[in-house]
VOGU-777946 format. One record per residue: chain; residue in one letter; residue number from 1; x, y, z of N, C-alpha, C, O in turn. Coordinates in Angstrom, 2 decimals. Layout:
BEGIN
("A", "A", NUM, (X, Y, Z), (X, Y, Z), (X, Y, Z), (X, Y, Z))
...
! end
This chain:
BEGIN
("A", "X", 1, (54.54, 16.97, 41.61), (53.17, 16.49, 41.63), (53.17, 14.96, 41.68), (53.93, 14.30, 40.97))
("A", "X", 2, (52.44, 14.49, 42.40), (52.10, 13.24, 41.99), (51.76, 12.50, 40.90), (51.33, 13.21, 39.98))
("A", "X", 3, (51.80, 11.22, 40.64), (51.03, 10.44, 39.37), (49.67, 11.01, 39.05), (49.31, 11.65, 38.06))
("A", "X", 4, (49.00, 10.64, 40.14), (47.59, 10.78, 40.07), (46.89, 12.15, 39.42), (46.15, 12.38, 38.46))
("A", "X", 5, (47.55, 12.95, 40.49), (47.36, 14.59, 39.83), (47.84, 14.70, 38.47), (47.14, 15.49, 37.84))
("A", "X", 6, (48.91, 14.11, 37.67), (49.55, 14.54, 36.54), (48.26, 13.67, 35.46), (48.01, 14.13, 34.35))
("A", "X", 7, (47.64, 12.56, 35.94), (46.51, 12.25, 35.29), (45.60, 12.69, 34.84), (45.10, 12.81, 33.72))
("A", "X", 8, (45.26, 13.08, 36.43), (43.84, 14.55, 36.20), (44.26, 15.34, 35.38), (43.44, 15.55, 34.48))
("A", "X", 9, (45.33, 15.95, 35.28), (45.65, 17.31, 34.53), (45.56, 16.67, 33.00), (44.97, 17.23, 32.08))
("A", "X", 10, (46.07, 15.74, 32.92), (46.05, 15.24, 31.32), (44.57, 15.09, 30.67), (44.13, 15.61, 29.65))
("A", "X", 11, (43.79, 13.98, 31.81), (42.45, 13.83, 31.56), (41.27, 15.16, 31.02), (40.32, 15.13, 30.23))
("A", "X", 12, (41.76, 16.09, 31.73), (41.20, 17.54, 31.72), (41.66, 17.73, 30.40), (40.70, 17.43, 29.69))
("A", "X", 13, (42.91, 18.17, 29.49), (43.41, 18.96, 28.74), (42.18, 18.13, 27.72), (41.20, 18.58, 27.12))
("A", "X", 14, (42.68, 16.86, 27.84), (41.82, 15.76, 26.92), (40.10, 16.53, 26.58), (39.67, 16.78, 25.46))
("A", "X", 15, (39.55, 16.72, 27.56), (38.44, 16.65, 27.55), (37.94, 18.22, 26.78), (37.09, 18.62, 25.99))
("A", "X", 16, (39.28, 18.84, 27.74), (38.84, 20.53, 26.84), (38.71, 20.50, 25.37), (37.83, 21.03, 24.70))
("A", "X", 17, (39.94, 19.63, 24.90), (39.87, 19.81, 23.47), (38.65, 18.81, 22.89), (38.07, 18.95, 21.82))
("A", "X", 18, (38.48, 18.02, 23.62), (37.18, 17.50, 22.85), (36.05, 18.39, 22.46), (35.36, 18.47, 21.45))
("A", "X", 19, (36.12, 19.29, 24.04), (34.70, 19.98, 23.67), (34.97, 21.22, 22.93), (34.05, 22.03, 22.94))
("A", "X", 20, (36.17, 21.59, 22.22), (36.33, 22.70, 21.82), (36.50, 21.96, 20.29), (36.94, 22.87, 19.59))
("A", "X", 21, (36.41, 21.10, 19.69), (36.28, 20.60, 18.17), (34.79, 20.58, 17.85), (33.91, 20.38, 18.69))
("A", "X", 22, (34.57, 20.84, 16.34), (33.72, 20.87, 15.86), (32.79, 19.66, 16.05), (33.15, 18.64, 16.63))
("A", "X", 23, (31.31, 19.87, 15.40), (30.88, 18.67, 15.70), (30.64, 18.03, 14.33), (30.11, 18.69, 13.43))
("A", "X", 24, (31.05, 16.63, 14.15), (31.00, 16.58, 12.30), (29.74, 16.45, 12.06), (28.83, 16.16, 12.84))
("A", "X", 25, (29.71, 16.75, 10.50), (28.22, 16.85, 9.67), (27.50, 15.94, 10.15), (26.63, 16.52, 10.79))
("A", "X", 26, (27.27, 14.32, 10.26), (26.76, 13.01, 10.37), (26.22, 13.39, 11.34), (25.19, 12.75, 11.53))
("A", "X", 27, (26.51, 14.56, 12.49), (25.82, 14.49, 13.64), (24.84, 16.09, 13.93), (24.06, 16.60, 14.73))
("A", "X", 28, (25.67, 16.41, 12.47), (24.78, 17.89, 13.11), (23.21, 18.13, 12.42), (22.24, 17.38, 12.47))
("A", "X", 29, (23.35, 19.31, 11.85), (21.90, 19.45, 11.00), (21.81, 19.29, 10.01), (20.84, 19.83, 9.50))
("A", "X", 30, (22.70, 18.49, 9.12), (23.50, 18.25, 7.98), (22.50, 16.38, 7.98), (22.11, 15.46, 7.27))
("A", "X", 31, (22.55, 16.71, 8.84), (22.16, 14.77, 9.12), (21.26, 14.57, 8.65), (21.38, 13.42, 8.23))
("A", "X", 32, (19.66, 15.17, 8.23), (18.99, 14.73, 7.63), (17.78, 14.56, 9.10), (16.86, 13.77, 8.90))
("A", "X", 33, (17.80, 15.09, 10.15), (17.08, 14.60, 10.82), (16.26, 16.22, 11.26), (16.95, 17.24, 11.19))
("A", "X", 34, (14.95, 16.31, 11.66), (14.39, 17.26, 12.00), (15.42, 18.20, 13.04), (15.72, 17.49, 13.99))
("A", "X", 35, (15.82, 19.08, 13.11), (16.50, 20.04, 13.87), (15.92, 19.99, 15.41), (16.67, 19.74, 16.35))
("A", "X", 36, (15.01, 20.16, 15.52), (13.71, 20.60, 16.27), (12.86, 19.15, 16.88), (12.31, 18.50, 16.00))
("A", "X", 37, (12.75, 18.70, 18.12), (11.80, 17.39, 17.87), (10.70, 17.88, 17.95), (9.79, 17.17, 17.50))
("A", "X", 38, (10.32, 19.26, 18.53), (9.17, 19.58, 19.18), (8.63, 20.38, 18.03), (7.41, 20.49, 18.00))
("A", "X", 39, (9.29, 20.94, 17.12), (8.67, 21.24, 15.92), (7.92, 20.07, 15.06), (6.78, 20.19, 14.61))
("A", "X", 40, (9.00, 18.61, 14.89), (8.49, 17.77, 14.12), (7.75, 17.15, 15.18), (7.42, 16.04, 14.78))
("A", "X", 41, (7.36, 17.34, 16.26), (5.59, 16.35, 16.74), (5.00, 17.62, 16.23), (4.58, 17.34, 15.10))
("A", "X", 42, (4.82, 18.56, 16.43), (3.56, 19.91, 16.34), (3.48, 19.67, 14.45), (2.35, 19.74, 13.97))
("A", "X", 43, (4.54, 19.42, 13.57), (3.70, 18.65, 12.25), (3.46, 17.92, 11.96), (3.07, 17.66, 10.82))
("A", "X", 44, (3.63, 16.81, 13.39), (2.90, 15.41, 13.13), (1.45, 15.47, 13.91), (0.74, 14.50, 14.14))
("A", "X", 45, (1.28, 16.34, 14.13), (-0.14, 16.47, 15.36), (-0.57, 17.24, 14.30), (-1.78, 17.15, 14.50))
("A", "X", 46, (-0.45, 18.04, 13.16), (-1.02, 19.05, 12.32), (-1.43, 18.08, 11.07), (-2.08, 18.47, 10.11))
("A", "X", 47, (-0.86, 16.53, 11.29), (-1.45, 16.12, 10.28), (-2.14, 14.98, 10.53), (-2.55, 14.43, 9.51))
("A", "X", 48, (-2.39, 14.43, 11.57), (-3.52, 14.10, 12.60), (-2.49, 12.57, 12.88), (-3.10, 11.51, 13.02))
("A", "X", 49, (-1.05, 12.57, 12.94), (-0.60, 11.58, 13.53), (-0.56, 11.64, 14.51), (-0.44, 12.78, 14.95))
("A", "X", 50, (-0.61, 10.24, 15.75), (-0.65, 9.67, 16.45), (0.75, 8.64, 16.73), (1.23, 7.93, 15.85))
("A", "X", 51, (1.31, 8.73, 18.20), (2.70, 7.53, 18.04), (1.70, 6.81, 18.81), (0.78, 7.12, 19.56))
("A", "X", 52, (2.25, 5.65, 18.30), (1.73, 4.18, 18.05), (2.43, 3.40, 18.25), (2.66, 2.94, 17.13))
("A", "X", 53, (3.22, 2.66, 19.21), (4.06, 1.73, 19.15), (3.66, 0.43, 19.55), (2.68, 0.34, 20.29))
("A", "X", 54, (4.21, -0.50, 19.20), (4.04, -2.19, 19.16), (5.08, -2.68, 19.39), (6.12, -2.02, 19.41))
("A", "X", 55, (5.02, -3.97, 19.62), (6.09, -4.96, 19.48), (5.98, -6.24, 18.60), (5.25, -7.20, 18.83))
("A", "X", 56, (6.79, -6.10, 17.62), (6.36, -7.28, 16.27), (7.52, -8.30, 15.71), (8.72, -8.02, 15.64))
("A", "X", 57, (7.06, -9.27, 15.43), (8.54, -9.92, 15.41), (9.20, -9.79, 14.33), (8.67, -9.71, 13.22))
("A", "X", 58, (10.78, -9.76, 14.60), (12.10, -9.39, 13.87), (11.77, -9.88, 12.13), (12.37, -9.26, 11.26))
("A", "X", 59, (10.91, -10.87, 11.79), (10.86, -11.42, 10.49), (9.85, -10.26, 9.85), (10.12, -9.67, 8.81))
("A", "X", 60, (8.86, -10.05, 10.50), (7.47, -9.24, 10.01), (8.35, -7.97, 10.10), (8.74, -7.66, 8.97))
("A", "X", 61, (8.86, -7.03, 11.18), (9.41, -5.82, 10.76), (10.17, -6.20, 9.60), (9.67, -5.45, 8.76))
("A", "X", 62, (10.88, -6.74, 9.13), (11.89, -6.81, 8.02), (11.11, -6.77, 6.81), (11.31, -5.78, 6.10))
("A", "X", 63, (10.28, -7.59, 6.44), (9.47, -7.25, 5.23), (8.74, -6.31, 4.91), (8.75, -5.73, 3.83))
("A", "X", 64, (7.76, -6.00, 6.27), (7.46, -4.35, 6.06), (8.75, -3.40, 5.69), (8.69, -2.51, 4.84))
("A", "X", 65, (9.59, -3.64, 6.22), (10.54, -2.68, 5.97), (11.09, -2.85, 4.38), (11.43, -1.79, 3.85))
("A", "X", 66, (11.21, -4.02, 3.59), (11.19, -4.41, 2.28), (10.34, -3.90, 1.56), (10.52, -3.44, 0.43))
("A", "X", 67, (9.40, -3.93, 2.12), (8.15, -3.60, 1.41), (8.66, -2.07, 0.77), (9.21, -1.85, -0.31))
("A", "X", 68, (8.17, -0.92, 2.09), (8.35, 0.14, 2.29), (9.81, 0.29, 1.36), (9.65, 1.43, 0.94))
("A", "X", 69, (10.96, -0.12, 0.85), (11.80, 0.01, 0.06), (11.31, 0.19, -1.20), (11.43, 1.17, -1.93))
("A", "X", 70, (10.59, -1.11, -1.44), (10.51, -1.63, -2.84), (9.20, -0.55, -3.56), (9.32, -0.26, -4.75))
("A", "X", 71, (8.20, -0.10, -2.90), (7.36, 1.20, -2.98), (7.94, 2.38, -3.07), (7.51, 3.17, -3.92))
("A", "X", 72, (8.99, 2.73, -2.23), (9.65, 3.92, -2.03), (8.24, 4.83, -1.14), (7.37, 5.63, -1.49))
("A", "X", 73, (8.62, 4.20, 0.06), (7.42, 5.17, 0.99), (7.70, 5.08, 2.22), (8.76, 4.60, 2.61))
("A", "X", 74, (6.95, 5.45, 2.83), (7.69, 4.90, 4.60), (7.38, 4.33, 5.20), (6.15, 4.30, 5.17))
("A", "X", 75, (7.80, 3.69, 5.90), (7.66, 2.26, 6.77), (5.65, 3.22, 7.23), (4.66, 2.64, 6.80))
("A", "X", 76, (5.49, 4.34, 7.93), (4.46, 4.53, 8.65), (3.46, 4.46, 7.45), (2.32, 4.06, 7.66))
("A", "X", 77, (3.83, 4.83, 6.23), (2.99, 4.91, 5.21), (2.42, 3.73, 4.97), (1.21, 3.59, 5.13))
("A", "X", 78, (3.22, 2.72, 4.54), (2.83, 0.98, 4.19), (2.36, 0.64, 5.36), (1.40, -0.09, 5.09))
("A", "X", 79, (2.47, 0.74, 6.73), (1.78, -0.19, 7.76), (0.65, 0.72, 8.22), (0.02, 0.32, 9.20))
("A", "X", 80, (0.26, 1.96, 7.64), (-0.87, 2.39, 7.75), (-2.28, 2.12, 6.73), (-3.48, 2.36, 6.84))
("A", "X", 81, (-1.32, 1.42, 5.62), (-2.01, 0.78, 4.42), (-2.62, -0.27, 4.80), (-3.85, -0.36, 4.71))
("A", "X", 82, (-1.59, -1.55, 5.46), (-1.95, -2.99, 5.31), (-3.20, -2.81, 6.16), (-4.26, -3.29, 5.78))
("A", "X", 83, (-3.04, -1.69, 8.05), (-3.72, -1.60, 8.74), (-4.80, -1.52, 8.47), (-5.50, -2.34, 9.06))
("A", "X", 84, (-5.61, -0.51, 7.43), (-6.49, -0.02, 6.70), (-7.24, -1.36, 6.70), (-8.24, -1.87, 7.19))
("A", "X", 85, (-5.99, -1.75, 5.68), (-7.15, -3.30, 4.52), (-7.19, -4.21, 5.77), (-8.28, -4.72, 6.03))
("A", "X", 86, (-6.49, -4.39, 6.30), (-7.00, -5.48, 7.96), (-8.04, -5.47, 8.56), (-8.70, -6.45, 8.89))
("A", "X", 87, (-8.40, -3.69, 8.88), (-9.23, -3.41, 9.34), (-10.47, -4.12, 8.63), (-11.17, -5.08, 8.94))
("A", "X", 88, (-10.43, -2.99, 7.27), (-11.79, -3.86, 5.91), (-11.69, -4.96, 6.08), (-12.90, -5.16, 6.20))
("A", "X", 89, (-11.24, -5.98, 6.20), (-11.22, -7.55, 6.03), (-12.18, -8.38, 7.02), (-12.97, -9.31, 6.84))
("A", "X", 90, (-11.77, -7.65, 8.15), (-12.48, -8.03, 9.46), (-13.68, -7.35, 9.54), (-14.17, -7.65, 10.63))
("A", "X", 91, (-14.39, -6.60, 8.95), (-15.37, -6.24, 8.51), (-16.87, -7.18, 8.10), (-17.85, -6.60, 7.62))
! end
């Protein structure tokens, strides 16, 4: 056989065994993340959320995100708060 071919053949064995190993916890359903995405929008639509995205600068996400620590809540929770009182203010 040639070089080239003895490559392919290696490249291949490589790849079989990749896809024949487990997949570790960090990535599976172990992870902490909804299983399902289409389950978790249908209970975010059941609880009258809306995605909402922005673009805000790197200093302001960080403190919201402090914030949301130091409360123990979630980032959507606290910036649905401040939103609230913003709103009232301008009132």
């Amino acid at each position: 056989m040639k070089r080239t071919a003895l490559e392919k053949v290696e490249a291949m064995k490589t790849l079989d065994e990749m896809k024949r190993k487990a997949i570790p916890e960090r990535y599976g359903a172990k992870a902490g993340e909804p299983a399902d995405k289409r389950e978790q929008r249908e209970k975010d639509k059941a609880a009258g959320l809306v995605p909402f995205a922005v673009k805000l600068p790197q200093d302001l996400v960080a403190s919201l995100q402090a914030l949301a620590r130091q409360r123990e809540e979630t980032l959507n929770d606290v910036t649905a708060e401040l939103l609230r009182k913003g709103m009232k203010a301008k009132k």
